[in-house]
SELODO-328207 format. One record per atom (N, C-alpha, C): atom name; x negated, y negated, z; residue number from 1. Coordinates in steps of 0.1 Angstrom, whole numbers. Atoms other than C-alpha are relative to their C-alpha. Layout:
! residues N
['CA',[X,Y,Z],NUM];
...
This chain:
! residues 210
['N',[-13,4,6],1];
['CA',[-388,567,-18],1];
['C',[-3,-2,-15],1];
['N',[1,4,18],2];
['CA',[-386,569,-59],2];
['C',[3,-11,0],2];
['N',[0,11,8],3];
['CA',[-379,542,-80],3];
['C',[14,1,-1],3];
['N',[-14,-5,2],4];
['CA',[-345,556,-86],4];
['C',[9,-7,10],4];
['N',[-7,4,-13],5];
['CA',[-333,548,-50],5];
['C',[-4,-12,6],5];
['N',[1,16,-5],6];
['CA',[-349,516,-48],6];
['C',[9,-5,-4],6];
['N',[-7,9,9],7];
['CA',[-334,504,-77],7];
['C',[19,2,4],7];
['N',[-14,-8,-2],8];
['CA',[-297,521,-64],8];
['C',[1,-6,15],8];
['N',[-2,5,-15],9];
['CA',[-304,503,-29],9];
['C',[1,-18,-2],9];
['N',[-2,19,2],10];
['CA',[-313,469,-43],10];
['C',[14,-6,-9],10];
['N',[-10,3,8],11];
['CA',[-280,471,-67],11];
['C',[11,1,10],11];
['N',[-6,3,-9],12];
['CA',[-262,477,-38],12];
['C',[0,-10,7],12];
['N',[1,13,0],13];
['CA',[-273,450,-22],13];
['C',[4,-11,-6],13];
['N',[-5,14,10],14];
['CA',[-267,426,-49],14];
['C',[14,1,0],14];
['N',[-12,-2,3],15];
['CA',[-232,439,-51],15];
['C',[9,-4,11],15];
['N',[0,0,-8],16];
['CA',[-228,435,-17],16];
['C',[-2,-18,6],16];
['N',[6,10,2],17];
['CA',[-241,403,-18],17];
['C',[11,-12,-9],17];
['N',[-10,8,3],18];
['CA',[-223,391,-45],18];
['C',[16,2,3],18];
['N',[-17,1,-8],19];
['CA',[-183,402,-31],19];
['C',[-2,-5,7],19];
['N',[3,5,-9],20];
['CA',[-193,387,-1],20];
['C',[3,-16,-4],20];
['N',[4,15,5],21];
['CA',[-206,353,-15],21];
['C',[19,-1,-10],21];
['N',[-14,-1,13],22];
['CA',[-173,356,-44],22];
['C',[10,-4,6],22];
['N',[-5,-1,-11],23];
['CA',[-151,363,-16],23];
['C',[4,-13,7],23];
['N',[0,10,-7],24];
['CA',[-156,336,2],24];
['C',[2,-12,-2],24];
['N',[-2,14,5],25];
['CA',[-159,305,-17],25];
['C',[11,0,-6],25];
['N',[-13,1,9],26];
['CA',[-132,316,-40],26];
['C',[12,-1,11],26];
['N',[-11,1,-8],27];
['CA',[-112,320,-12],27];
['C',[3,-14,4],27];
['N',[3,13,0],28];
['CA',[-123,286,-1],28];
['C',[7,-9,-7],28];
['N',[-1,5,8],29];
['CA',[-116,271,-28],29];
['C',[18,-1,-5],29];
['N',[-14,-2,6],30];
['CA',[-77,283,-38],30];
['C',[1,-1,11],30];
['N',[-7,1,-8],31];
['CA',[-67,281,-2],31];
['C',[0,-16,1],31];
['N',[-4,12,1],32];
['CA',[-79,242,-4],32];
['C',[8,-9,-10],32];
['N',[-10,9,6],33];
['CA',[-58,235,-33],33];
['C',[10,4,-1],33];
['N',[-20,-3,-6],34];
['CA',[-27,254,-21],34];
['C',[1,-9,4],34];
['N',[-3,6,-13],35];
['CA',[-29,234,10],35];
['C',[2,-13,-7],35];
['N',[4,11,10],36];
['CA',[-34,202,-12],36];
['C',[11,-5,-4],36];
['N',[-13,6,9],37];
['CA',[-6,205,-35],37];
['C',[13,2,11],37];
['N',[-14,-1,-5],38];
['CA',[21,219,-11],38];
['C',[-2,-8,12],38];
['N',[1,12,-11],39];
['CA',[8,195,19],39];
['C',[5,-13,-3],39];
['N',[-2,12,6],40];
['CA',[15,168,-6],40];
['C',[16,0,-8],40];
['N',[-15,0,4],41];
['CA',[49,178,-17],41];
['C',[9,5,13],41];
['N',[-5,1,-11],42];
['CA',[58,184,17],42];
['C',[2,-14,6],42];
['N',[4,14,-3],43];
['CA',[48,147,28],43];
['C',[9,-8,-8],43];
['N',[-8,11,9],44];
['CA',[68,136,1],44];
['C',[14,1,-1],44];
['N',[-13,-2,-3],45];
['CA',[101,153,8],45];
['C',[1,-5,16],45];
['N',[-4,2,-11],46];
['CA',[97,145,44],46];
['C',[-2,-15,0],46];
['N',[4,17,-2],47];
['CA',[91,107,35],47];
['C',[13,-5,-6],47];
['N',[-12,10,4],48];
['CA',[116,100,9],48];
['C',[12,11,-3],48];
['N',[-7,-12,-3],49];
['CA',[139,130,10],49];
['C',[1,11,-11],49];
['N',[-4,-8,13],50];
['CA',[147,158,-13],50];
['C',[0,0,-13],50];
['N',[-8,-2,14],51];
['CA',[166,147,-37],51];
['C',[-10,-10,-7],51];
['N',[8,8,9],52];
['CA',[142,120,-46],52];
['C',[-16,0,-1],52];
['N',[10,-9,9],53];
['CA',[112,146,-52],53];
['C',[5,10,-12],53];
['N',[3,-12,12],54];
['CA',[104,165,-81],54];
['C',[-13,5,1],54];
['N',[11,-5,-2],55];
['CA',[79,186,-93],55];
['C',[-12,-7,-2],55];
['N',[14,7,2],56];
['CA',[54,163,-102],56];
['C',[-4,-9,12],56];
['N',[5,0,-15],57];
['CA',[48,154,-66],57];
['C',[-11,10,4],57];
['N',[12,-11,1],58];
['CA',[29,183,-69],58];
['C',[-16,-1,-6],58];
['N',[12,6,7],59];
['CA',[4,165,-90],59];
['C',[-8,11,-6],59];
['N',[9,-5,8],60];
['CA',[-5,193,-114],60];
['C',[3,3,-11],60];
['N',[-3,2,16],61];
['CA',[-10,185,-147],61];
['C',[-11,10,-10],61];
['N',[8,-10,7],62];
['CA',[-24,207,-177],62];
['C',[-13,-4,-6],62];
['N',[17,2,0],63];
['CA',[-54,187,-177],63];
['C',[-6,4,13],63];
['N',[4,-7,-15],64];
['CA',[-57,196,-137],64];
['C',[-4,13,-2],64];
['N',[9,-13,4],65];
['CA',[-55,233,-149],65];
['C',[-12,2,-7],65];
['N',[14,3,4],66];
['CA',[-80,226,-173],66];
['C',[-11,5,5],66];
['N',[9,0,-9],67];
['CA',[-104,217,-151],67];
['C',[-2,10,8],67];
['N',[3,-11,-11],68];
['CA',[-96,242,-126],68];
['C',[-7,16,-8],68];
['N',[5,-11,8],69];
['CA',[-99,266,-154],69];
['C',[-12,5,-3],69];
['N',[15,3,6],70];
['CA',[-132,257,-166],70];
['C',[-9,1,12],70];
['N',[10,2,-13],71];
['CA',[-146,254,-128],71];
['C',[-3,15,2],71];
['N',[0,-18,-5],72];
['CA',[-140,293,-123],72];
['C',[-5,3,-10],72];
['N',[6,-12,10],73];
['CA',[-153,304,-156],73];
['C',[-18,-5,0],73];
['N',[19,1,-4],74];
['CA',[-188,284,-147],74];
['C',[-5,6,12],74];
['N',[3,-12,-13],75];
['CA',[-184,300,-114],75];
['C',[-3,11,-2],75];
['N',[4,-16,-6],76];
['CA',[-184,335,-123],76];
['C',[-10,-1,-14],76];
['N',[15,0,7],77];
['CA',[-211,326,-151],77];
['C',[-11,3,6],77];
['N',[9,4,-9],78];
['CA',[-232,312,-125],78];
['C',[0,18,7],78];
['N',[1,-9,-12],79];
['CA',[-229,343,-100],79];
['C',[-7,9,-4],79];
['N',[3,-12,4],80];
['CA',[-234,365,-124],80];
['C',[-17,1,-7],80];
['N',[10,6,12],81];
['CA',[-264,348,-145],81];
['C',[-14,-4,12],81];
['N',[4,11,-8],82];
['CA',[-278,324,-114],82];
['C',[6,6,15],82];
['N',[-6,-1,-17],83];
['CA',[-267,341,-77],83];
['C',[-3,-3,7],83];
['N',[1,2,-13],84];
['CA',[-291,333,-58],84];
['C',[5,-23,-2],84];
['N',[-8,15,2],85];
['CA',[-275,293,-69],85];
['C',[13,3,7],85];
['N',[-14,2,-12],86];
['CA',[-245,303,-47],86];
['C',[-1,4,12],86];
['N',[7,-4,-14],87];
['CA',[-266,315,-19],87];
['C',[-1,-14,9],87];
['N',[5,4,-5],88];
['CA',[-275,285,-11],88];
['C',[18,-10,8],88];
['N',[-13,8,-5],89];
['CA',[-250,277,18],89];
['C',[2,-11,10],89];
['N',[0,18,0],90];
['CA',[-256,245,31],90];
['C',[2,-6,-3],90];
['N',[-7,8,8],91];
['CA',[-246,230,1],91];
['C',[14,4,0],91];
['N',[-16,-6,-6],92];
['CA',[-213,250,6],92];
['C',[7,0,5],92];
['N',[-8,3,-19],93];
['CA',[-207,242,39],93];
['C',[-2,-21,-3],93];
['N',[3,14,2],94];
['CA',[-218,203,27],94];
['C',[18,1,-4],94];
['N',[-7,3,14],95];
['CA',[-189,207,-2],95];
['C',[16,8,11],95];
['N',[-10,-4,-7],96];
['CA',[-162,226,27],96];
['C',[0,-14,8],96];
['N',[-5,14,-11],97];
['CA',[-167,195,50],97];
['C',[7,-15,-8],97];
['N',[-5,17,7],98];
['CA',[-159,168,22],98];
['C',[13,6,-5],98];
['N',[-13,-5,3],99];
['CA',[-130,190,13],99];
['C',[9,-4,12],99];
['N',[-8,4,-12],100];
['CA',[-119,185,47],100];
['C',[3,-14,7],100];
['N',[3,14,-6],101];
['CA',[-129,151,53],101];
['C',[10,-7,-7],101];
['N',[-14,8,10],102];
['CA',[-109,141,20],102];
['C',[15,3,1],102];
['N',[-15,-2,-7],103];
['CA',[-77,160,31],103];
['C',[5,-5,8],103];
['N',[2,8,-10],104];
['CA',[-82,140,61],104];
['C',[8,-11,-1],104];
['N',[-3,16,1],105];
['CA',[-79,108,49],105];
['C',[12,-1,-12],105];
['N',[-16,-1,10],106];
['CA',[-53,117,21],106];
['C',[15,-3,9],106];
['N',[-9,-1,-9],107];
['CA',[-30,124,48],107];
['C',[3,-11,5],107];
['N',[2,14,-6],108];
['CA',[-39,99,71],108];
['C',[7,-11,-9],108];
['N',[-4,8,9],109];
['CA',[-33,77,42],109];
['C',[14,4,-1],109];
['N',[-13,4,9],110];
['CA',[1,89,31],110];
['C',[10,0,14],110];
['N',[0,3,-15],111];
['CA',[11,91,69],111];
['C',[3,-16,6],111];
['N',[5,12,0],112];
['CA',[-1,59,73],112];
['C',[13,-9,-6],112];
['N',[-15,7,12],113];
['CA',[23,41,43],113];
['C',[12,1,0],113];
['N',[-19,-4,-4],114];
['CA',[53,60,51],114];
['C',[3,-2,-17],114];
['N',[-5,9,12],115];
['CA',[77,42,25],115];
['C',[-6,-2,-13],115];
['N',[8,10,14],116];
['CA',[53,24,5],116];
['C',[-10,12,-12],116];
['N',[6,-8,8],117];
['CA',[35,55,-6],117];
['C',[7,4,-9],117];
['N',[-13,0,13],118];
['CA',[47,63,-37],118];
['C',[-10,11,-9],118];
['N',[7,-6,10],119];
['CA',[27,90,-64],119];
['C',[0,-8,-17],119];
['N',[0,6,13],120];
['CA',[41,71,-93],120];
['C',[-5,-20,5],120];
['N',[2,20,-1],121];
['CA',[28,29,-97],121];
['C',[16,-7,1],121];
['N',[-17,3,-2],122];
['CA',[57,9,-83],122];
['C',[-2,-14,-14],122];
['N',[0,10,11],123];
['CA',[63,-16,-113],123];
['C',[11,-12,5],123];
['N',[-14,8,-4],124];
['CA',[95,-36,-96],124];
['C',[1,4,13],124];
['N',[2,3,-12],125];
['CA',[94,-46,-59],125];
['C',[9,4,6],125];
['N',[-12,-7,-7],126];
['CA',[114,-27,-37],126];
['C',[5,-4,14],126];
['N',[-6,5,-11],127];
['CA',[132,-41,-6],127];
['C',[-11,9,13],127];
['N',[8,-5,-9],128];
['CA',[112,-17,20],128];
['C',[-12,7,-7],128];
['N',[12,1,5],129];
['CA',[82,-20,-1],129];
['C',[-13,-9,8],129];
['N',[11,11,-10],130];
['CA',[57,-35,27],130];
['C',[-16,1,-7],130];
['N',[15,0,4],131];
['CA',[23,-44,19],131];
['C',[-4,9,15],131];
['N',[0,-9,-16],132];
['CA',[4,-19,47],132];
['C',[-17,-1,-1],132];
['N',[12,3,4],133];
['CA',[-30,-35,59],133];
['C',[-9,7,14],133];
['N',[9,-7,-14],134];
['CA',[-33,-14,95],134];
['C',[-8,13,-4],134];
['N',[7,-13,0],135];
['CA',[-48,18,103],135];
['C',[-11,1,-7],135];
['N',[12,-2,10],136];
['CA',[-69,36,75],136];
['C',[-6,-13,-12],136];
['N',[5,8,12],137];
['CA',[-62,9,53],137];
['C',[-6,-15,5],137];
['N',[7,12,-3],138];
['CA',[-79,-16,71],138];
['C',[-11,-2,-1],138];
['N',[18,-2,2],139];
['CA',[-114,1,63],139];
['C',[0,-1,-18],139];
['N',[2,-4,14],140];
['CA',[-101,14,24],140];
['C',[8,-6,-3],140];
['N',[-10,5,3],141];
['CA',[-78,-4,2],141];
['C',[11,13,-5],141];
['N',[-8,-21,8],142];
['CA',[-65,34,-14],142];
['C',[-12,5,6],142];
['N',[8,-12,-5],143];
['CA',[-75,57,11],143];
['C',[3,14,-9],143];
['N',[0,-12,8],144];
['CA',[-56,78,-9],144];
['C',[-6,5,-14],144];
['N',[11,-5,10],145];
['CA',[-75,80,-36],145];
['C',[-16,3,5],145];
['N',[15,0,-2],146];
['CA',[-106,75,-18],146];
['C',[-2,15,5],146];
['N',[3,-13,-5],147];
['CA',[-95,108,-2],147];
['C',[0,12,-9],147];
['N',[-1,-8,13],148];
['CA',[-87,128,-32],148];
['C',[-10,2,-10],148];
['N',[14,4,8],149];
['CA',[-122,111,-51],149];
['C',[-11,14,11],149];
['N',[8,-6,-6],150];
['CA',[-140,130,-20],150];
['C',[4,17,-2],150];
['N',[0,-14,-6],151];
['CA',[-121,164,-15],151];
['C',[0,1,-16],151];
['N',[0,-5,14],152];
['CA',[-120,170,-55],152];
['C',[-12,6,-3],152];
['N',[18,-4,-2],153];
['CA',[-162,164,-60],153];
['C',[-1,12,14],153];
['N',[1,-10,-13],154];
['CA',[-162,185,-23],154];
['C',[8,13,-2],154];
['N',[-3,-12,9],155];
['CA',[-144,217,-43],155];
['C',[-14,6,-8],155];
['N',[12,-2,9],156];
['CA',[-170,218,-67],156];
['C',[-12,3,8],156];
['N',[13,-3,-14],157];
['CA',[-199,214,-37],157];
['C',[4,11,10],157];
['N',[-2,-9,-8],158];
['CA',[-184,238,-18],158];
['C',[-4,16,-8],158];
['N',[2,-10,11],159];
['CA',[-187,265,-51],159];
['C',[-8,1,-9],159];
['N',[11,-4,9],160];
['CA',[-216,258,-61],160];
['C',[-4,-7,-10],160];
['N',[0,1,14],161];
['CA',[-210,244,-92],161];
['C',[-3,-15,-6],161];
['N',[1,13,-1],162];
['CA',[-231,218,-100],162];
['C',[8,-11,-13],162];
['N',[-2,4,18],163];
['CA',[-217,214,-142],163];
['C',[15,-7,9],163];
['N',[-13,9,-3],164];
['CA',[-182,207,-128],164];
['C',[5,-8,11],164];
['N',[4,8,-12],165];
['CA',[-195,188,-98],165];
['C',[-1,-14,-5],165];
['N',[3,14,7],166];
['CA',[-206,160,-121],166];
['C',[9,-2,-10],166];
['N',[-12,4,4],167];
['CA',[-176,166,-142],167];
['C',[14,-7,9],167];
['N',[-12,2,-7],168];
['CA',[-152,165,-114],168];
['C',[-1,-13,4],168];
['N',[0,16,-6],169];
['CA',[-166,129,-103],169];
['C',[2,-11,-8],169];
['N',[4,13,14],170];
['CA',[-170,114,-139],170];
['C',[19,-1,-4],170];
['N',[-14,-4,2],171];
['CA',[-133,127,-145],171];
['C',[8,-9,8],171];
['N',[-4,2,-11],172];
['CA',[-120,115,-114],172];
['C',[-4,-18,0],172];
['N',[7,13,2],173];
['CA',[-138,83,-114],173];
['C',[6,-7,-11],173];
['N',[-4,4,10],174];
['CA',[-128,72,-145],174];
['C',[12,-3,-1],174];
['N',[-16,4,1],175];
['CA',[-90,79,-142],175];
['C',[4,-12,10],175];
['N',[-1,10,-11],176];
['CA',[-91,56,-110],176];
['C',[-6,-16,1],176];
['N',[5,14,4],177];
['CA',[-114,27,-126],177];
['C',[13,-6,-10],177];
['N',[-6,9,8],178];
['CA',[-87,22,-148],178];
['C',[18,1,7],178];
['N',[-15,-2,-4],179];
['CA',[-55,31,-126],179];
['C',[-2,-10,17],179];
['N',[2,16,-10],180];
['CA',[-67,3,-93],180];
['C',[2,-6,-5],180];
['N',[-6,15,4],181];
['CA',[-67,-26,-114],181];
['C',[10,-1,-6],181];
['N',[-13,4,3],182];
['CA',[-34,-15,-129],182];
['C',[6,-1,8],182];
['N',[-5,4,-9],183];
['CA',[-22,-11,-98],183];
['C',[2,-11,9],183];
['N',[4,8,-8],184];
['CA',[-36,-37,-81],184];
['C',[7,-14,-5],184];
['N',[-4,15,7],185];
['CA',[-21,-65,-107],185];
['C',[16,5,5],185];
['N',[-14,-1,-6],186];
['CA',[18,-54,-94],186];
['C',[-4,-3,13],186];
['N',[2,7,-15],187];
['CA',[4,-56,-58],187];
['C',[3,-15,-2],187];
['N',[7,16,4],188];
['CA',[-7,-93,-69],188];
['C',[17,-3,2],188];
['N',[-16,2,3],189];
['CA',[31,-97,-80],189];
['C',[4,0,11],189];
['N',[-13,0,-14],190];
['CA',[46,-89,-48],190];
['C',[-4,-3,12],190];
['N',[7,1,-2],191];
['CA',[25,-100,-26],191];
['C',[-9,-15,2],191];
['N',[9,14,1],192];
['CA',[3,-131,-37],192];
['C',[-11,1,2],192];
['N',[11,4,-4],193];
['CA',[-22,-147,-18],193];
['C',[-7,10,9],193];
['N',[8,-7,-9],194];
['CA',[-19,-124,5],194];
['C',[-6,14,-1],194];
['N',[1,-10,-1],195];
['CA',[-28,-92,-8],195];
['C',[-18,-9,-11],195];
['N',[17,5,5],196];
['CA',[-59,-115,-27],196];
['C',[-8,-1,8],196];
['N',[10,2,-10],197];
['CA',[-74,-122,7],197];
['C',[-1,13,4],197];
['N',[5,-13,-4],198];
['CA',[-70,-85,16],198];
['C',[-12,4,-5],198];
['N',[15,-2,13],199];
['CA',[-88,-76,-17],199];
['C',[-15,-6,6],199];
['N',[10,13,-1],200];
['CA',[-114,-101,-9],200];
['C',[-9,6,16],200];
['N',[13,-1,-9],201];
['CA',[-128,-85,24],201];
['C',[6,17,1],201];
['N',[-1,-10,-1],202];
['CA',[-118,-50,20],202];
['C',[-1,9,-10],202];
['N',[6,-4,12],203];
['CA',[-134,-27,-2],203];
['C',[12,14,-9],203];
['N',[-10,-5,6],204];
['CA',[-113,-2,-29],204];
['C',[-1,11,9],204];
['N',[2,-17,-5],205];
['CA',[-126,32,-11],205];
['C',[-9,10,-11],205];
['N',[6,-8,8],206];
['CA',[-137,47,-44],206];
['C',[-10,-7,-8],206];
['N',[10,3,7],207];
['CA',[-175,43,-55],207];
['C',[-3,-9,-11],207];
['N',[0,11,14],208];
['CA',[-183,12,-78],208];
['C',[15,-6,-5],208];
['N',[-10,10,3],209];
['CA',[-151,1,-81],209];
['C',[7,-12,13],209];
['N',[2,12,-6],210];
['CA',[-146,-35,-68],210];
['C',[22,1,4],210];
């Protein structure tokens, strides 16, 4: 066999190789944030009705795109620069199960709350505003975030990508160290003592924050 048809067998291969790999995670990957955004503006019309959603129930803002932006352009860097780094699918299949685990518990969570879930911070106490200390939230105080902290990082592990893996968490992390304890001081307000004893033996859900 020449050199000619090696080299014309192993390009095939690689080609083969990479649609396949491409294929799959990318698909992966936009089918879990369809499911995401329209599972979550469904939840939210079937909780508080129609007329009192909008689009930003959808929760996608043009720093969201951003990000998403930026994730696909280190993706198809990586594939193209670094393939056999998307080969490796154990960490793929790691980064699909926390995708699914956090969709999980998102739900669960908004499920869970009924009513009281809300996407915006409630600032003024609302008559069928309950504090809600069963179910999920008797392990997380915001499962819903805690579920959104997991399937976000679990995108990025699922594709590979370690650069916007450690962005996606630092990002993510951050917005939510400083959006619990704003939240958490209106809980206080409506509430009291008793949403301090909650606090007090039940942890936030999301990593390092108290």
């Amino acid at each position: 066999m020449s050199y000619r048809m090696i080299d014309k067998l192993r390009w095939t291969m690689m080609t083969e190789i990479f649609s396949y790999t491409a294929c799959r995670q990318l698909s992966q990957m936009f089918l879990a944030i369809f499911f995401f955004h329209s599972s979550e503006y469904i939840l939210a019309m079937s909780i508080h009705g129609r007329s009192n959603v909008t689009c930003r129930d959808l929760l996608i803002s043009r720093n969201y795109l951003l990000a998403i932006i930026f994730s696909l352009v280190e993706y198809l860097i990586e594939i193209y620069f670094f393939p056999g780094l998307k080969e490796l699918w154990w960490i793929s299949n790691l980064g699909l199960a926390m995708v699914l685990i956090g969709e999980i518990i998102r739900m669960t969570a908004i499920v869970t709350a009924g009513q009281a879930f809300t996407h915006l911070i409630r600032v003024y106490h609302e008559e069928h505003h309950k504090m809600v200390t069963h179910g999920v939230y008797a392990y997380v105080r915001h499962p819903g975030y805690c579920g959104f902290f997991i399937w976000s990082v679990g995108t990025q592990i699922m594709i590979c990508n370690p650069v916007s893996m450690i962005g996606f968490a630092v990002v993510v992390w951050n917005f939510f160290v400083r959006r619990i304890p704003y939240e958490e001081f209106f809980l206080r307000q409506f509430f009291g003592s008793e949403y301090d004893e909650y606090a007090s033996r039940v942890p936030s859900g999301v990593p390092f924050v108290r």
